[in-house]
C-alpha positions, 0 to 999 in steps of 0.5 A: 575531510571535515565533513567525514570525521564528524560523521566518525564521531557520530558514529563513535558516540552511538558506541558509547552511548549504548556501552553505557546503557548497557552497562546501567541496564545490566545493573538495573536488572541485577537490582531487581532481580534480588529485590521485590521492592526495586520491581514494584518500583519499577512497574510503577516509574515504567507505567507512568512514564513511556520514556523510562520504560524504552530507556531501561528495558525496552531492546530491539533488532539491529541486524547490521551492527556487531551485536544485534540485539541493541538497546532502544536509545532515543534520539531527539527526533524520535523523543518528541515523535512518541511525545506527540504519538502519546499526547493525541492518543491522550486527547481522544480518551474519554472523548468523541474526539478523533484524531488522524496523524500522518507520518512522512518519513525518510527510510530507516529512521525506525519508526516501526520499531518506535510504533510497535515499541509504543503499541507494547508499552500501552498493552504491557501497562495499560491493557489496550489494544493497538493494530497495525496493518500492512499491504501485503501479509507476509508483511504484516507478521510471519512468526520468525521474521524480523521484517514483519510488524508483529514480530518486532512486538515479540522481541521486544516482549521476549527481551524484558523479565518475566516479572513484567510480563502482564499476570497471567501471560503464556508467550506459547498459548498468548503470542500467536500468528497476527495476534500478542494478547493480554490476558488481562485485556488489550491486544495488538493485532496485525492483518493485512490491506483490504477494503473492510481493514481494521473493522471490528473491535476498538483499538486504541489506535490503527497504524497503517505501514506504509500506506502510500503502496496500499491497494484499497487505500480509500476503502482501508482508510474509511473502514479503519476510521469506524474501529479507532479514534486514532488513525496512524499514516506512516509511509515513504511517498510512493508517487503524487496520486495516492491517498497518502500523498493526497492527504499529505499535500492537503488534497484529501477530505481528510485533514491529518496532523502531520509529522515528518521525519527527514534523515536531516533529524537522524545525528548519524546520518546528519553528520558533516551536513552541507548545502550541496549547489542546489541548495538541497542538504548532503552529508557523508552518509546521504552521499554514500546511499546515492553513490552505492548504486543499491538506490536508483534515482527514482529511490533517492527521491522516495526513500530519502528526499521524500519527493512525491513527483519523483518517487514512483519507479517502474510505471507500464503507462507513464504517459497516462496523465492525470490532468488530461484523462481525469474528468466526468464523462458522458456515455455515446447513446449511439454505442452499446456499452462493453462491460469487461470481465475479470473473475479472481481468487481475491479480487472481481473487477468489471469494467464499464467501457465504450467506443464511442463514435470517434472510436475513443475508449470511454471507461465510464464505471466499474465494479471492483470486490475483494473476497467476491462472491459471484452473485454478489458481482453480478447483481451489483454489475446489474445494479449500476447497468440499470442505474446508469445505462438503462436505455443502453445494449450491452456487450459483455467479454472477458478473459477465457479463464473466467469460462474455467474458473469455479467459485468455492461456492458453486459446481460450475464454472463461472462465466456458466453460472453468469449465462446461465443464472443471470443471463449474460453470456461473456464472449471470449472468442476474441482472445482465441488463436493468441499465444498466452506468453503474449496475452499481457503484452497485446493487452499492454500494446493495445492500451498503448496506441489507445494513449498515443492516439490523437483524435483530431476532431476533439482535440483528445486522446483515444483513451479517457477514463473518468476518475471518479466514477472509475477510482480503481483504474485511475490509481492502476494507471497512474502508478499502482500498474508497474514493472517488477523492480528488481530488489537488489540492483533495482533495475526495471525488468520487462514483466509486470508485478501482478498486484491486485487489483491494478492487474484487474483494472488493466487486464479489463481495460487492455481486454476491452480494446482488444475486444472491439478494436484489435491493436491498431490506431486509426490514422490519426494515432502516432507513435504505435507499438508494435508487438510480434507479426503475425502471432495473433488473429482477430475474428470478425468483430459483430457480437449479440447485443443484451439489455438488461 
């Protein structure tokens, strides 16, 4: 009961809090408004000091409360995070310092808002520029979505008096899709995850949302670091094998400073804290999140515990581990090497695997390109067979819509142009006579029995896959390959997100198996999937050998 009314007045105090800034930046505004003096005062106080700045004019969004348009009132927490933001940002002006911070955070405790708040405040008063990136790009600005990074930049920007706008600005010609500019110099720009994010022109700093779920994160990251001296990490743990994760448990080459934001910071939802018998803190807010059946247990340790073991939800392959399967393989000089076909819009995957004399998956190398151009796949598909497999034959399969699919670059299809330009003629005979409606499912099932498999002689499972030289099919594997999660009631459905470029990876992988052993395990296997009798028909599995 004690632990409730103090969560009350928490709440009531907010109310207040932000009556009485209401009331004084009504005043403030009046003021200047009828006073040029007060406005060159003003300008100034705000140039000088971010914290005037957010205490007197900046506003947001807050769609759940009575009035949604709230004034950005500090918190304690939040006071010393933006201290700290500045304060690094500071540190590499002038110099050849850089500087890499990562923020591990519990859900809604606004640091977008705070980030873009901060992004505004150097592009308002000092001219620079700031990017902010994102995985997906619908998530990175849509002109009219709150959700998205870029537009809370917008109304924060729309919300202040035109007098404070830089001089020259146009919000119609000067606010467009991903990009708010200055016309005295410095923008903020947004852009979606890809393996060259953020190359291009300085900016002050990079912040990269919620990193933890971000494809290419390695790529990213690097490519980022050559554009800023100021990398910002932000993300809820999204599973322990990520980059994010990596470098926040100091796994990584990259060392950041780290700051983390536990809701235990947050007075709202602190309010009436306690010890529950584990010795892990609740309050009446925590306890209404994990009793309101909108978070599943998986969420609760992601989204508000920050537990990397237990955050991540919806794994295809949650008996892949990590320390059994991570390690240098060597390729059987006995068996050819199969290389896997994946042609896509936005991503080209191959993959190099073997069966090797105990008829265990030896996934040896890959090859995986955004924005691929065919020719550039194949010579470096042609480069790494040589390098690597030189005394090898080759096997060459892949998925049947690579024999449709045209490049925007050339007329014919594809896996024509491989045959007929680089002389690798890909089989996809062996998916014939399969329902499509099955297609991913055998590909699944197939990886499946790979993975309960046991070989008895080696003491190791029938599928290893050698994480360094095969990063992008680890990470799949791992955590990026998962079920869709439903958003509103967070149950875990039967089909797959297709997400690149993990859906590559494991297409070519699950094609792989397919190609040269069907579904089934040999005797020593346990545990095997079963998939629908009767539906699929495997023809004879001799194929023509090629050297490169």
């Amino acid at each position: 009961m004690v632990a409730q009314e103090a969560a009350v007045e928490a709440i009531q105090w907010e109310q207040n809090r932000q009556d009485r800034a209401i009331k004084d930046r009504a005043e403030l505004t009046v003021r200047c408004a009828y006073s040029l003096e007060e406005r060159a005062a003003e300008l100034v106080l705000c140039r000088e000091d971010i914290f005037h700045w957010l205490d007197n004019w900046c506003w947001i969004e807050e769609p759940r409360a009575d009035v949604q348009e709230i004034p950005f009132l500090r918190y304690d927490f939040q006071t010393e995070f933006i201290q700290w933001v500045v304060d690094n940002v500071a540190e590499t002006l002038g110099t050849i310092k850089k500087k890499t911070l990562l923020i591990e955070k519990s859900r809604d405790m606004g640091v977008s808002w705070t980030l873009i708040a901060v992004a505004v405040w150097y592009w308002l008063f000092h001219n620079r520029s700031s990017l902010f990136g994102s995985r997906k790009a619908e998530l990175a600005d849509k002109l009219g979505d709150m959700k998205t990074l870029l537009e809370k930049a917008r109304f924060i920007i729309r919300r202040l008096p035109e007098w404070m706008w830089p001089i020259g600005f146009d919000q119609k010609e000067d606010m467009g899709h991903n990009l708010i500019k200055n016309p005295n110099g410095g923008a903020i720009t947004a852009e979606a995850s890809c393996v060259d994010f953020g190359r291009g022109d300085r900016k002050l700093f990079i912040v990269l949302d919620e990193f933890a779920s971000w494809p290419y994160d390695d790529a990213a990251a690097k490519s980022a670091g050559g554009s800023s001296s100021v990398l910002i990490f932000v993300s809820t743990p999204k599973g322990p094998y990520n980059k994010f994760a990596r470098m926040a448990r100091g796994e990584d080459d990259v060392t950041p400073l780290i700051k983390t934001l536990h809701w235990t910071q947050h007075p709202i939802k602190a309010a009436g804290m306690s010890m529950d018998h584990a010795g892990k803190p609740t309050s009446p807010w925590y306890r209404e999140q994990c009793n309101s059946g909108t978070f599943s247990a998986d969420d609760i340790a992601s989204e508000f515990d920050l537990n990397y073991a237990h955050s991540t939800k919806g794994l295809v392959f949650p008996d892949y581990v990590a320390n059994w399967h991570r390690m240098k393989l060597i390729p059987d000089e006995r068996s050819p090497i199969i290389r896997v076909w994946d042609p896509g819009v936005k991503t080209f995957y191959v993959l190099f695997c073997q069966v090797d004399k105990d008829r265990r998956i030896l996934c040896l190398d890959e090859v995986c390109i955004t924005d691929a151009n065919l020719h550039d796949v194949a010579q470096e598909v042609l480069r790494v067979s040589n390098e690597r497999f030189r005394r090898f034959n080759f096997l060459d399969c892949g998925d049947p819509a690579g024999s449709r699919i045209t490049n925007s670059l050339q007329e014919s299809p594809e896996f024509e142009t491989l045959r007929d330009e680089y002389d690798i003629d890909i089989d996809v005979s062996f998916m014939d006579g399969m329902r499509s409606d099955l297609k991913v499912k055998s590909r699944i099932t197939a990886i499946h029995n790979k993975l309960r498999e046991l070989n008895a002689r080696t003491n190791t499972p029938g599928l290893l896959i050698d994480h360094e030289r095969c990063p992008t099919l680890d990470r799949a594997m791992l955590e990026g390959y998962r079920y869709k999660v439903d958003k509103h009631t967070k149950r875990v459905s039967e089909i797959v997100d297709e997400e690149h470029p993990w859906e590559d990876a494991v297409d070519c992988l699950g094609m792989g198996i397919l190609y040269k052993l069907g579904l089934g395990t040999n005797k020593q296997g346990s545990k095997k999937v079963e998939i629908e009798k009767n539906v699929i028909r495997w023809p004879g599995q001799m194929r023509r050998q090629r050297i490169v």
